[in-house]
Backbone as JSON, one array per atom type, in Angstrom:
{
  "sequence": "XXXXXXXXXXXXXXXXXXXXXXXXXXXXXXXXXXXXXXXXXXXXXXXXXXXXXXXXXXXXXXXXXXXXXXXXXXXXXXXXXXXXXXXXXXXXXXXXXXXXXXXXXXXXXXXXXXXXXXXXXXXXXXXXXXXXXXXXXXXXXXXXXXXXXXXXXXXXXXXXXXXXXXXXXXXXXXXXXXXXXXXXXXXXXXXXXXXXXXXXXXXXXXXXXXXXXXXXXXXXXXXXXXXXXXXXXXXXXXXXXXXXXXXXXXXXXXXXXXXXXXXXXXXXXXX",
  "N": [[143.83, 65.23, 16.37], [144.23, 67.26, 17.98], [142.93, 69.34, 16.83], [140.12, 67.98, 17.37], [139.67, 68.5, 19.68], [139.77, 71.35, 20.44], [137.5, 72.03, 18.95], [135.86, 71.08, 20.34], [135.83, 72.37, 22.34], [135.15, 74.75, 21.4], [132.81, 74.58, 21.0], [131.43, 74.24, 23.29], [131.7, 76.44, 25.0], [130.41, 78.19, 23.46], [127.51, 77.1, 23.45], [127.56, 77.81, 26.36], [127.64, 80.19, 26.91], [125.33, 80.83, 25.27], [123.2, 79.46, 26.88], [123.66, 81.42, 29.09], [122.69, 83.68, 27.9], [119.79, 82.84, 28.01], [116.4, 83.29, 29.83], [115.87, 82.6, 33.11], [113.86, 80.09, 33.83], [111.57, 78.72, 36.47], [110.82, 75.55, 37.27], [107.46, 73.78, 38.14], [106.5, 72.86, 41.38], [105.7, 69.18, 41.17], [105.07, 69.99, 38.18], [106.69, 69.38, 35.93], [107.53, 71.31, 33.87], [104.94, 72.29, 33.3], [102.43, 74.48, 33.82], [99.92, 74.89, 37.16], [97.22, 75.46, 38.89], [95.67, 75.93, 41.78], [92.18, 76.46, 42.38], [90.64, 78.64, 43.82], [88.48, 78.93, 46.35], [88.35, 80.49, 48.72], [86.7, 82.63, 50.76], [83.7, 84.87, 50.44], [80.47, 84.55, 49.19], [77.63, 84.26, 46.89], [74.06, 83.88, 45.35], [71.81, 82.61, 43.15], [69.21, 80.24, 42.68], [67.18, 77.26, 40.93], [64.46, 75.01, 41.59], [63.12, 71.39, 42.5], [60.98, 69.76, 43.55], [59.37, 67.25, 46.26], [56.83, 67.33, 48.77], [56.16, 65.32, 51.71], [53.28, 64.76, 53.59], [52.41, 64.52, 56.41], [49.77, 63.36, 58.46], [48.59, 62.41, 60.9], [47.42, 61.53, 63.55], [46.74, 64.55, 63.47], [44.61, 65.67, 64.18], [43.29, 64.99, 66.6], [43.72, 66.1, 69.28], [41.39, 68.1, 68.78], [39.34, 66.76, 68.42], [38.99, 65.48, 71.46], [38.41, 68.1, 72.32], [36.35, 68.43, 71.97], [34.06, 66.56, 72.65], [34.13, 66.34, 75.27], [33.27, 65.1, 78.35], [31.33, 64.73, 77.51], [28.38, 62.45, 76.54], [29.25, 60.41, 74.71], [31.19, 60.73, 74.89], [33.6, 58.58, 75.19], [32.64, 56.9, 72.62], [33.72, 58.22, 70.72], [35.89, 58.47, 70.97], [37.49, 56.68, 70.45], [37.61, 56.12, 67.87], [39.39, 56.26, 64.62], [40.53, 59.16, 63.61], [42.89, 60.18, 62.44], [43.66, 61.31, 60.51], [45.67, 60.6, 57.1], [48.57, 60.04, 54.88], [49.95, 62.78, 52.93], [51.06, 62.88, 49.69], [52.85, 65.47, 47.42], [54.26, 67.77, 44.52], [56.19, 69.87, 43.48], [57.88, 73.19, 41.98], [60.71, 75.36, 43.08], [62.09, 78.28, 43.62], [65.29, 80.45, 44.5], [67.49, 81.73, 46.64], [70.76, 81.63, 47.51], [73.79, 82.37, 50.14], [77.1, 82.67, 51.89], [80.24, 82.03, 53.5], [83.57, 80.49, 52.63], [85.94, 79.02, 54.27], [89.44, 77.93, 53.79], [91.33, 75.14, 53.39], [94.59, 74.26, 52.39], [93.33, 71.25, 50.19], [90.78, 71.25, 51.91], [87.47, 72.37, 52.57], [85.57, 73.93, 54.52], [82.68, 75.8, 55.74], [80.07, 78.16, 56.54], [76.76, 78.4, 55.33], [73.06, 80.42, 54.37], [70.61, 79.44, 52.72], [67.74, 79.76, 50.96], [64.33, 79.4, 49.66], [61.49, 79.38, 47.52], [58.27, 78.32, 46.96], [55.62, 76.17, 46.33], [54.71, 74.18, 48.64], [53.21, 71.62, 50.21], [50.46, 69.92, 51.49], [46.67, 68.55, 51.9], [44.23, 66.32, 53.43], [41.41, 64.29, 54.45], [39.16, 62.87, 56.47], [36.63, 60.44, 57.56], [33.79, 59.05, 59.93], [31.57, 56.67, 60.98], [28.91, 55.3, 63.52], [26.84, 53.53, 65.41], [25.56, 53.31, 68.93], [25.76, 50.28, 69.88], [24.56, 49.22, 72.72], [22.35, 50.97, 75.16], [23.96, 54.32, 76.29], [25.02, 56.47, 78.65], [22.96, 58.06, 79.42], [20.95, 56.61, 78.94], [19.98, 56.26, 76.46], [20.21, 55.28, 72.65], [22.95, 56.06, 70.14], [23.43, 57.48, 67.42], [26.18, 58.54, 65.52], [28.61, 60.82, 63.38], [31.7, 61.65, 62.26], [33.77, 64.28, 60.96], [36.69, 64.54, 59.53], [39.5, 67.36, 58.46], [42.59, 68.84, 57.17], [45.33, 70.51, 56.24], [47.78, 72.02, 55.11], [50.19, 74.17, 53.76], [53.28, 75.06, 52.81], [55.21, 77.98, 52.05], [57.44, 79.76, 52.14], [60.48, 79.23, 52.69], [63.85, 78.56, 54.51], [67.1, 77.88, 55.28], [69.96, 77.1, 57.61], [72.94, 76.15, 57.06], [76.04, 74.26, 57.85], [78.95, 73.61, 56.31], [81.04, 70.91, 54.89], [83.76, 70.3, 52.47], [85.66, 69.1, 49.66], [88.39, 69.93, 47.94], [88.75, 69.35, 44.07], [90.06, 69.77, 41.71], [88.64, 71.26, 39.35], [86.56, 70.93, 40.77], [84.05, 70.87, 43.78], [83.03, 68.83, 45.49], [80.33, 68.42, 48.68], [78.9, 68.42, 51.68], [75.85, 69.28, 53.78], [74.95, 70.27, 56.82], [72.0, 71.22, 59.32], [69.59, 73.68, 60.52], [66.16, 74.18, 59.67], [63.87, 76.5, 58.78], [60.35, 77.99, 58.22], [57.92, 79.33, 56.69], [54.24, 79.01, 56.91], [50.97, 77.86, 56.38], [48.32, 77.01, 57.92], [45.58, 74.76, 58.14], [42.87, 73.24, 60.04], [39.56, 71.56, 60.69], [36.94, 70.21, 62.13], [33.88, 68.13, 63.13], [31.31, 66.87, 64.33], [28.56, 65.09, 64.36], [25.6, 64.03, 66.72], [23.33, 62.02, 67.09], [20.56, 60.74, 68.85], [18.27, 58.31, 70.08], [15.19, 56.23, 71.21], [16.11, 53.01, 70.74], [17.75, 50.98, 69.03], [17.56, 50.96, 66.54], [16.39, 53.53, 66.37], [13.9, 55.96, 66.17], [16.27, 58.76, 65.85], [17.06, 61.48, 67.05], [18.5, 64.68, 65.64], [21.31, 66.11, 67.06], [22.68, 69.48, 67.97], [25.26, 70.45, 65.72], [28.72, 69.54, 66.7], [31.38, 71.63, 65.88], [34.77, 72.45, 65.41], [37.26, 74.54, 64.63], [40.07, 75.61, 63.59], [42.26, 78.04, 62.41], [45.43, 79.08, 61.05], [47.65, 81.51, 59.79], [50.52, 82.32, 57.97], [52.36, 81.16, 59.86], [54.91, 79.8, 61.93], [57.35, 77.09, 61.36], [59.71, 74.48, 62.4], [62.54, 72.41, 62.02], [64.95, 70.61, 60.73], [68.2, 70.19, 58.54], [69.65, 68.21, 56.12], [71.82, 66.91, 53.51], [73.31, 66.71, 50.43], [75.85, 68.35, 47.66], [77.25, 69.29, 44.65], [79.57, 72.19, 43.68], [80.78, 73.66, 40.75], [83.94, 75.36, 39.44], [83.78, 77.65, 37.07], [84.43, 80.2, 35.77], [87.35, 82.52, 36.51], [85.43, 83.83, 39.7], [82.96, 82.73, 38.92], [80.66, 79.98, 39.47], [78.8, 77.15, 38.83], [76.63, 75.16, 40.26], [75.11, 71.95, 41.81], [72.56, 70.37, 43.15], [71.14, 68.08, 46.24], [68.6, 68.34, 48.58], [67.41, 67.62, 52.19], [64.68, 68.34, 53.99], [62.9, 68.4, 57.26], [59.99, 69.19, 59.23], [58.62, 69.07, 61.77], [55.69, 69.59, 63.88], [52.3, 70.28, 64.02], [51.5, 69.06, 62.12], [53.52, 66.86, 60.72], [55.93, 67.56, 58.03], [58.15, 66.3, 55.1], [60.2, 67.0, 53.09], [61.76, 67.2, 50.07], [64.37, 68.37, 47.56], [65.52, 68.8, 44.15], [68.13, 70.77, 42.99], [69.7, 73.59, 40.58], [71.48, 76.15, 40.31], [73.89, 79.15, 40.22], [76.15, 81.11, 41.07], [78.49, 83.7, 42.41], [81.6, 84.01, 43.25], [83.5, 86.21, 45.19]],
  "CA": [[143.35, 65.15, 17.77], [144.25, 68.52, 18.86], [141.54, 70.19, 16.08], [138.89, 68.06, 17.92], [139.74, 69.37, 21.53], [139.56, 72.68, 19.85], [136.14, 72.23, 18.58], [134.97, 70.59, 21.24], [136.08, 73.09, 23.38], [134.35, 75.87, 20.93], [130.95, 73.94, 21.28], [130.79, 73.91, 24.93], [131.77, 77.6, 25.46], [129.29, 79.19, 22.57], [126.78, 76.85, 24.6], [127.5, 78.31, 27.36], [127.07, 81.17, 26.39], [123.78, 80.92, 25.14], [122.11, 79.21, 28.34], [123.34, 82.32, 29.86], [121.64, 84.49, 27.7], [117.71, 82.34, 28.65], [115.84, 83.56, 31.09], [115.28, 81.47, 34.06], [112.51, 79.11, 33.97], [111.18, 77.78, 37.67], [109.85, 74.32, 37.29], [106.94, 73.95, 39.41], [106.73, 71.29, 42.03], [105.15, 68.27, 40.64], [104.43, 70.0, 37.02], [107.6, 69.31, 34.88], [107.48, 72.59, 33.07], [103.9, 72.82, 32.92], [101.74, 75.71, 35.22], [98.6, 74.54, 37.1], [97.1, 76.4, 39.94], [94.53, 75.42, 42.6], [91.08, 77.11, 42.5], [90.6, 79.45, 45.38], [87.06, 78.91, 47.57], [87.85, 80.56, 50.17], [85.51, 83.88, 50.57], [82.57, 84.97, 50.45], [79.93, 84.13, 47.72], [76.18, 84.81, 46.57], [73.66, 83.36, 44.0], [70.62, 81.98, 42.53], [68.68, 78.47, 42.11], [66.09, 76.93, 41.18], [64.73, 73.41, 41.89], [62.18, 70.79, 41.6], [61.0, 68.85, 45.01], [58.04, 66.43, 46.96], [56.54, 67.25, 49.54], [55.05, 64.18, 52.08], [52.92, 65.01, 54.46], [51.9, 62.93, 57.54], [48.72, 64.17, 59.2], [48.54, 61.58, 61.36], [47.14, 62.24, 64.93], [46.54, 66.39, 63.85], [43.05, 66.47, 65.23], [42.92, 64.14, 67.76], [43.36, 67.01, 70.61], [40.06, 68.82, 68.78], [37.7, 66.09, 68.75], [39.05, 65.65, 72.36], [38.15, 68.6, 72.97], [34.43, 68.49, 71.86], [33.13, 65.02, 73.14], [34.61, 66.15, 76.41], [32.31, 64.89, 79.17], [29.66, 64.4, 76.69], [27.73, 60.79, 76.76], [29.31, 60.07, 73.45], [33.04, 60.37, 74.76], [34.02, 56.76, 75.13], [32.54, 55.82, 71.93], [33.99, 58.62, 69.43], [37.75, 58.56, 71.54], [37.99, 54.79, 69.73], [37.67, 56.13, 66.32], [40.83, 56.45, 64.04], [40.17, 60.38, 62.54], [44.28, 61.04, 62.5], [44.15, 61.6, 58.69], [46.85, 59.99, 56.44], [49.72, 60.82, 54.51], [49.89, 63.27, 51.79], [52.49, 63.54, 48.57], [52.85, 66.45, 46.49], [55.43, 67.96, 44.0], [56.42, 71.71, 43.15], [58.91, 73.41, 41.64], [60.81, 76.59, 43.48], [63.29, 79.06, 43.36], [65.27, 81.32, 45.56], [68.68, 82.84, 46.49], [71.91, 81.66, 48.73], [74.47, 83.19, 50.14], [77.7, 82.36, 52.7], [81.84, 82.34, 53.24], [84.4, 79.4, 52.78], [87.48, 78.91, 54.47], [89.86, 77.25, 52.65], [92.91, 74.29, 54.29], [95.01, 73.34, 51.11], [92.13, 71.17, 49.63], [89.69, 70.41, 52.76], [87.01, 73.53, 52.65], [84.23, 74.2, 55.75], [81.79, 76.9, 55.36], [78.3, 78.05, 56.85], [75.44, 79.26, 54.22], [72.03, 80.82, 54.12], [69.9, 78.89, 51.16], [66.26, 80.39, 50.68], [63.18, 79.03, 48.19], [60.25, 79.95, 47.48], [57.27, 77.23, 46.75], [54.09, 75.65, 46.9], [55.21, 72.55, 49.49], [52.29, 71.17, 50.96], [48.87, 69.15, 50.68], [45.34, 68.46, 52.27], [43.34, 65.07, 53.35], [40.18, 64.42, 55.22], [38.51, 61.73, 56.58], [34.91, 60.58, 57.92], [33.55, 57.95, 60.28], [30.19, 56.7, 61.85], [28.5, 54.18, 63.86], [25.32, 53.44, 66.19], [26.11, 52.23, 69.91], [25.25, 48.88, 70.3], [23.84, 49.53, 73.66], [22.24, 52.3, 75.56], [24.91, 54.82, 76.41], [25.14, 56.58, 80.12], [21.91, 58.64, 79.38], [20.07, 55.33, 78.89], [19.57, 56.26, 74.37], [21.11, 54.53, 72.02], [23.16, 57.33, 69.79], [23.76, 57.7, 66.01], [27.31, 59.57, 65.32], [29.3, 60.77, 62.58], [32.52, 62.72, 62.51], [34.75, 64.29, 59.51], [38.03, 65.66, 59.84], [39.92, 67.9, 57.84], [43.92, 69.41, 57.93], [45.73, 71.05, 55.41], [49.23, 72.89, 55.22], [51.26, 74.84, 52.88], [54.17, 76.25, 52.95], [55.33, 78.84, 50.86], [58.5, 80.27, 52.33], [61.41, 77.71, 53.53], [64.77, 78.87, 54.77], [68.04, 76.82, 56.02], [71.34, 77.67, 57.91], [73.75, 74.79, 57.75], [77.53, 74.24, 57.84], [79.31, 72.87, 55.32], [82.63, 70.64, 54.42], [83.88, 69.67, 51.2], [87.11, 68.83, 49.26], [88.45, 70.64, 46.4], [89.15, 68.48, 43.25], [90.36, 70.06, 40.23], [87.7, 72.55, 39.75], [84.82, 70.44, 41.12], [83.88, 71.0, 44.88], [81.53, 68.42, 46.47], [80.55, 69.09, 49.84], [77.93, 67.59, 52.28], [75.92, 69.83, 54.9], [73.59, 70.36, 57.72], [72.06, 72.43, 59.63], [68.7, 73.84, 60.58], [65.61, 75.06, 58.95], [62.33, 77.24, 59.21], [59.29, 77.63, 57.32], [56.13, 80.24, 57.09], [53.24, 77.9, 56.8], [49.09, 78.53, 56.59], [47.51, 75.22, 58.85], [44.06, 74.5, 58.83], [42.08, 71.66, 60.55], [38.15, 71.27, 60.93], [36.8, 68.75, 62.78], [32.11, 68.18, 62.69], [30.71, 65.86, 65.05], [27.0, 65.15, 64.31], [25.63, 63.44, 67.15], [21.8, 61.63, 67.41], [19.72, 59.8, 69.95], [16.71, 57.62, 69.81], [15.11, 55.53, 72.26], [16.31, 51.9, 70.29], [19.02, 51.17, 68.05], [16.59, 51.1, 64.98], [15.63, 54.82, 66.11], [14.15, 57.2, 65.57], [16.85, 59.37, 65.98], [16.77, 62.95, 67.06], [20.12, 65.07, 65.48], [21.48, 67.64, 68.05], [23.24, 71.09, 66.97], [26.33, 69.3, 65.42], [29.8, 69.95, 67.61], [32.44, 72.23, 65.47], [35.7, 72.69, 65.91], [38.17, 75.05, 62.98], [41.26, 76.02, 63.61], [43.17, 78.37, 60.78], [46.92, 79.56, 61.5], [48.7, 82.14, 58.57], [52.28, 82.94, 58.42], [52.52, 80.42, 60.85], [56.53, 79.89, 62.33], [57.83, 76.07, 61.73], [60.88, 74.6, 62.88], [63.17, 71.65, 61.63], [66.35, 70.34, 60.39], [67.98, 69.75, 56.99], [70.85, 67.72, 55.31], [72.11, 67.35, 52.43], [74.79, 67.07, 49.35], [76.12, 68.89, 46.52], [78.61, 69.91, 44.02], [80.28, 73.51, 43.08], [81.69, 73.52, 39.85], [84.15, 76.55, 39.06], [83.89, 78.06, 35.48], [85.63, 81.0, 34.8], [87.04, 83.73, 37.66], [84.82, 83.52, 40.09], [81.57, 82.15, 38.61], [80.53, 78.6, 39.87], [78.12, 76.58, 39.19], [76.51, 74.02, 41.59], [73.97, 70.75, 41.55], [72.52, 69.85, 44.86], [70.2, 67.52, 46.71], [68.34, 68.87, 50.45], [66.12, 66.78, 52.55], [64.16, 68.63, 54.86], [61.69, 68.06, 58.23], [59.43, 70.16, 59.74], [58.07, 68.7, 63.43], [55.11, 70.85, 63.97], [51.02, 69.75, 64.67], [51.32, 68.32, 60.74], [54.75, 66.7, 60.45], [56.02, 67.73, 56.52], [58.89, 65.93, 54.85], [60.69, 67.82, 51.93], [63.31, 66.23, 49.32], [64.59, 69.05, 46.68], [67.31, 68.7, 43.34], [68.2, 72.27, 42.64], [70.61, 73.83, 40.24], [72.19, 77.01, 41.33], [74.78, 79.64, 39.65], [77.04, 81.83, 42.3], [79.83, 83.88, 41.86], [82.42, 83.93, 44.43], [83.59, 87.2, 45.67]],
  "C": [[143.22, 66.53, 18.38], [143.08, 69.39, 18.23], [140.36, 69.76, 16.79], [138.63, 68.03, 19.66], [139.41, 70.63, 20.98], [138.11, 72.64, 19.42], [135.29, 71.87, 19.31], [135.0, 71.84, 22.21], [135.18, 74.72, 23.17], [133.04, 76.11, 21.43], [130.59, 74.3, 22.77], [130.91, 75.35, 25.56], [130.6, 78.27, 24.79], [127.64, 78.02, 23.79], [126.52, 77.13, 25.7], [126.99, 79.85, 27.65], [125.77, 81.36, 26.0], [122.34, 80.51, 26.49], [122.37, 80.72, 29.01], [122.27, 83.42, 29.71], [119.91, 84.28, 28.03], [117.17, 83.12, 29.73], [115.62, 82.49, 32.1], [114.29, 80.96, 34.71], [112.33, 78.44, 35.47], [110.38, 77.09, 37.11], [108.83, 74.01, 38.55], [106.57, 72.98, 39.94], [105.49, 70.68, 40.77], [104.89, 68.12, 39.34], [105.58, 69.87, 35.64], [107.58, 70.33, 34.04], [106.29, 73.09, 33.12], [102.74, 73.48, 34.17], [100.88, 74.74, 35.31], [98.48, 75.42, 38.06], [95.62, 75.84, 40.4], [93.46, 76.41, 42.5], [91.27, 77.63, 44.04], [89.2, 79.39, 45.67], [86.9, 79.6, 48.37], [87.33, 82.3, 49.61], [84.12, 83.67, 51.03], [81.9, 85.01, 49.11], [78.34, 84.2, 48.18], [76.22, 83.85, 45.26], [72.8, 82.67, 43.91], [70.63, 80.27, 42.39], [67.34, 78.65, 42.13], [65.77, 75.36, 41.29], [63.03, 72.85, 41.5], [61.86, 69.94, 42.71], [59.37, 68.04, 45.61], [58.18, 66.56, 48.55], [55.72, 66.37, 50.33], [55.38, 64.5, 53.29], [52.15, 63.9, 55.7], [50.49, 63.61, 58.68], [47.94, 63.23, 60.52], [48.32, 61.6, 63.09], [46.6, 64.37, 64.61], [45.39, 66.96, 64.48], [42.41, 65.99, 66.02], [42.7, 64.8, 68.88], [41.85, 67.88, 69.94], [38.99, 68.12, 68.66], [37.87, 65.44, 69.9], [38.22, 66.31, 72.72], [36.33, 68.86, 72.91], [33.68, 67.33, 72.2], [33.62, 65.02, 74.78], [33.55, 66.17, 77.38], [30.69, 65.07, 78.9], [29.39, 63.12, 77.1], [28.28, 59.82, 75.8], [31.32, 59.87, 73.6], [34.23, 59.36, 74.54], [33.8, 56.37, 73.91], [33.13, 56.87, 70.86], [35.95, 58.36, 69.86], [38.16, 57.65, 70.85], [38.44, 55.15, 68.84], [39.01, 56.62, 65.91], [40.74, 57.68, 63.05], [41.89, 61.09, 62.88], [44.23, 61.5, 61.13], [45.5, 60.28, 58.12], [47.59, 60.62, 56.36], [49.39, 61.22, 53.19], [51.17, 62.95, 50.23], [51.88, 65.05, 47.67], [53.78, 66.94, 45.51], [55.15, 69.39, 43.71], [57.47, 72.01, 42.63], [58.99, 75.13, 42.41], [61.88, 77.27, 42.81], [63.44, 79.57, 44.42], [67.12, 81.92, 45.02], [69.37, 81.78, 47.48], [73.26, 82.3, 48.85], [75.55, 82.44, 51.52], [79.01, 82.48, 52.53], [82.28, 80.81, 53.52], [85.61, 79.67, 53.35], [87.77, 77.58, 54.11], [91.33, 76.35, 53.21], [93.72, 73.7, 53.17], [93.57, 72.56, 50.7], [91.09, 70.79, 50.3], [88.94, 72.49, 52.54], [85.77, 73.39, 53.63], [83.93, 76.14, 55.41], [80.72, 77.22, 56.09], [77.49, 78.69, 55.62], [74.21, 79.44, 54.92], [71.71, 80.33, 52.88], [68.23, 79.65, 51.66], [65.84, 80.13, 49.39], [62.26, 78.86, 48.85], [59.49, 78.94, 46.81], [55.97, 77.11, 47.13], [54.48, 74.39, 47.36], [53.65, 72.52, 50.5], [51.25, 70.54, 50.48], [47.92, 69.43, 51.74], [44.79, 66.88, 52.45], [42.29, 65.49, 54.53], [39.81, 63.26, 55.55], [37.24, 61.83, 57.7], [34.7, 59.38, 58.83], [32.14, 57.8, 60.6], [30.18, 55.39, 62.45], [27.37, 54.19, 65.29], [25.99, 53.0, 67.37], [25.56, 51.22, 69.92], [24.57, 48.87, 71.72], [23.57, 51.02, 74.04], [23.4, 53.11, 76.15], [24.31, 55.69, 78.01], [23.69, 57.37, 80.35], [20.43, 58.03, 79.26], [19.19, 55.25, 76.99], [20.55, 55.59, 73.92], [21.35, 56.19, 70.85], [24.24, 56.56, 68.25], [25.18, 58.49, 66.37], [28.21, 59.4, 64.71], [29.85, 61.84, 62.39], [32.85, 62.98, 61.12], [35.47, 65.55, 60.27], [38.88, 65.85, 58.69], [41.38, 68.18, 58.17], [44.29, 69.85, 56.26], [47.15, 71.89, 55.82], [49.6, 73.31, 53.93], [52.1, 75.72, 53.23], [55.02, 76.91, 51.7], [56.95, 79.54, 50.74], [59.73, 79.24, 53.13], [63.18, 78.35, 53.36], [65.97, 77.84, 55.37], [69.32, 77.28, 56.16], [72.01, 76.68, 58.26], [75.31, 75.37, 57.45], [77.7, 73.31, 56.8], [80.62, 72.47, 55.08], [82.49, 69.53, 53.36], [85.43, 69.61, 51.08], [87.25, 69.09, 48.1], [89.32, 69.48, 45.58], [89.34, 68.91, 42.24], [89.57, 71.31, 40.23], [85.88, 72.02, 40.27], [85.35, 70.4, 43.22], [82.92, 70.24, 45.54], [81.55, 68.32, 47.76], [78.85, 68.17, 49.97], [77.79, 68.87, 53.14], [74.98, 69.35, 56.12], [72.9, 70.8, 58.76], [70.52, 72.36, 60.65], [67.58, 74.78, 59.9], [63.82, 75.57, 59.59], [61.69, 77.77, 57.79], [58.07, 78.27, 57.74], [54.87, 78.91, 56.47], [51.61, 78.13, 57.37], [48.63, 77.01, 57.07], [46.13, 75.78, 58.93], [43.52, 73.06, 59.14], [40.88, 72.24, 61.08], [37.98, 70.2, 61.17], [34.81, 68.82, 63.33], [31.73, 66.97, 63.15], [29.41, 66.26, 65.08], [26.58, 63.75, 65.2], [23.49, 62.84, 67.34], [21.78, 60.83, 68.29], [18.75, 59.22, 70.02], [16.39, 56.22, 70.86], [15.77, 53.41, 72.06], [17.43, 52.09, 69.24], [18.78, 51.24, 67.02], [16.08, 52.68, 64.85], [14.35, 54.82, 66.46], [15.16, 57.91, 65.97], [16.47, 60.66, 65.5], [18.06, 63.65, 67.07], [19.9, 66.21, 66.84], [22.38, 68.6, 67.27], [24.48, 70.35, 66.85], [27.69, 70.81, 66.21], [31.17, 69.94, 66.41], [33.33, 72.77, 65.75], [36.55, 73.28, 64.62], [39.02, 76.04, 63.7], [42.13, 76.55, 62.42], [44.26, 79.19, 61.13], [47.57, 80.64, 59.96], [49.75, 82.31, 58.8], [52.55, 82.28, 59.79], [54.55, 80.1, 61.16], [56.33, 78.03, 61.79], [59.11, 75.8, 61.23], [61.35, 73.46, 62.61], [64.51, 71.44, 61.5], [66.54, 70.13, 58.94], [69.58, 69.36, 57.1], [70.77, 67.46, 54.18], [73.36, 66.76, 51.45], [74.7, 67.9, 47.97], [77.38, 68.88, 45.84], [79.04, 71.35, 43.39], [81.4, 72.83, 42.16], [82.57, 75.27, 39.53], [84.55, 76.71, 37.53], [84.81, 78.8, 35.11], [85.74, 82.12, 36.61], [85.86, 83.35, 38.53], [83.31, 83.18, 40.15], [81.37, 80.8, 38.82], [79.23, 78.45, 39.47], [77.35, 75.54, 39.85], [75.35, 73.27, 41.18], [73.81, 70.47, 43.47], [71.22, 69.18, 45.28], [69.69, 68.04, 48.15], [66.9, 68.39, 50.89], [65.72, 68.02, 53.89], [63.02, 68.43, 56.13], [61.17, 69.12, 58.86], [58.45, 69.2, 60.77], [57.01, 70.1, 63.77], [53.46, 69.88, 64.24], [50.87, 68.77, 63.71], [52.94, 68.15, 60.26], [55.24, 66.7, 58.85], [57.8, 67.3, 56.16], [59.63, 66.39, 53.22], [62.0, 67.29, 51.0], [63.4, 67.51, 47.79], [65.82, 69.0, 45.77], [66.68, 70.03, 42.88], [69.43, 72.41, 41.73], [70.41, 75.01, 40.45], [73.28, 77.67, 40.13], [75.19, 81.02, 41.23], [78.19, 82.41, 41.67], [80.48, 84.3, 43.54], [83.46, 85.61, 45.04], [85.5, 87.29, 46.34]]
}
């Protein structure tokens, strides 16, 4: 009995001994021995995309104030004001590129931000349309009058900018985030608008044309002004290199209302 008090007593001192010699290991909350460490966001950050987007255009009313303005207190005013020369709606598709740039602050894992995004494109389209028709009676001049319009519109924009805010929630090393903001847009507008108007003493004619009534309007580097929202995701790779996926709807309210939907991928490094 007394040999295995004695050996017991050996064991538990040379043990003791040896924990002293370890170094001392901190366990870190939640990880039972094993490190992890939260990605850091917060900063400032830069970086490239490119994307892939449809543009639909609504032209719908754009030249209604210019064939206003040319049948104005003509004989013919009443009967072209009826006609439906708003245009339609366009689609289109393009692919851009560009640059963004902005800072995160960072709350344990909630993150808000503002950015600058910028791309470069061909966003826009073109339609036209045509009408005619004879009056059925004599008109205030006591002729009966031939007349046939065509209207034109067109847009592109080439340059498209957006400054929104942004909050997301950090997840491991994935960041998705929602924003929104406001955006602007250089943009070339044209609309023509060609009223050919005749007269003849009966509704069978003869008809005599008059100098046809033109109207052309052409805008470059034109300003327009909108809004944009949005989602995405920042993925972080290595040190501060991220990469990101993102969806951004855009509007542009302007004489030719343009509707913009873009998926972009994106590389950034975080600063």
């Amino acid at each position: 009995m007394r040999r295995l008090l004695l050996a017991v007593a050996i064991w538990g001192a040379m043990s003791a001994a040896r924990a002293a010699d370890l170094p001392d290991i901190p366990i870190l909350r939640g990880t039972q021995g094993l490190t992890s460490s939260r990605v850091n966001w917060q900063g400032f950050y830069a970086g490239g995309q490119a994307g892939y987007g449809s543009s639909d255009q609504s032209f719908a009313g754009s030249t209604s104030d210019m064939v206003a303005g040319l049948v104005q207190n003509l004989v013919i005013e009443q009967m072209v004001e009826q006609w439906n020369l708003g245009l339609g709606r366009v689609s289109t598709r393009s692919s851009a590129y560009g640059a963004f740039a902005g800072y995160n602050s960072q709350w344990d894992d909630v993150i808000l931000g503002v950015e600058a995004s910028y791309m470069q494109g061909s966003f826009g389209g073109s339609t036209s349309a045509s009408e005619a028709a004879t009056s059925a009676s004599p008109l205030s001049d006591g002729l009966f009058h031939s007349v046939s319009a065509t209207s034109s519109a067109s847009i592109a924009i080439s340059d498209m900018a957006t400054f929104r805010g942004r909050a997301g929630y950090a997840w491991g090393c994935f960041l998705p985030y929602v924003f929104g903001g406001f955006a602007l847009g250089k943009a070339d507008i044209n609309r023509l608008v060609t009223i050919q108007d005749s007269a003849g003493p009966t509704v069978f004619g003869p008809f005599n044309k008059f100098a046809p009534l033109i109207a052309n309007e052409g805008t470059s580097n034109h300003m327009v002004y909108g809004y944009t929202a949005g989602l995405g995701v920042d993925i972080s790779l290595i040190g501060g290199l991220f990469m990101r996926a993102e969806w951004e709807y855009v509007r542009f309210t302007d004489t030719i209302e343009v509707n913009i939907n873009t998926v972009r991928a994106g590389l950034g490094y975080k600063f």
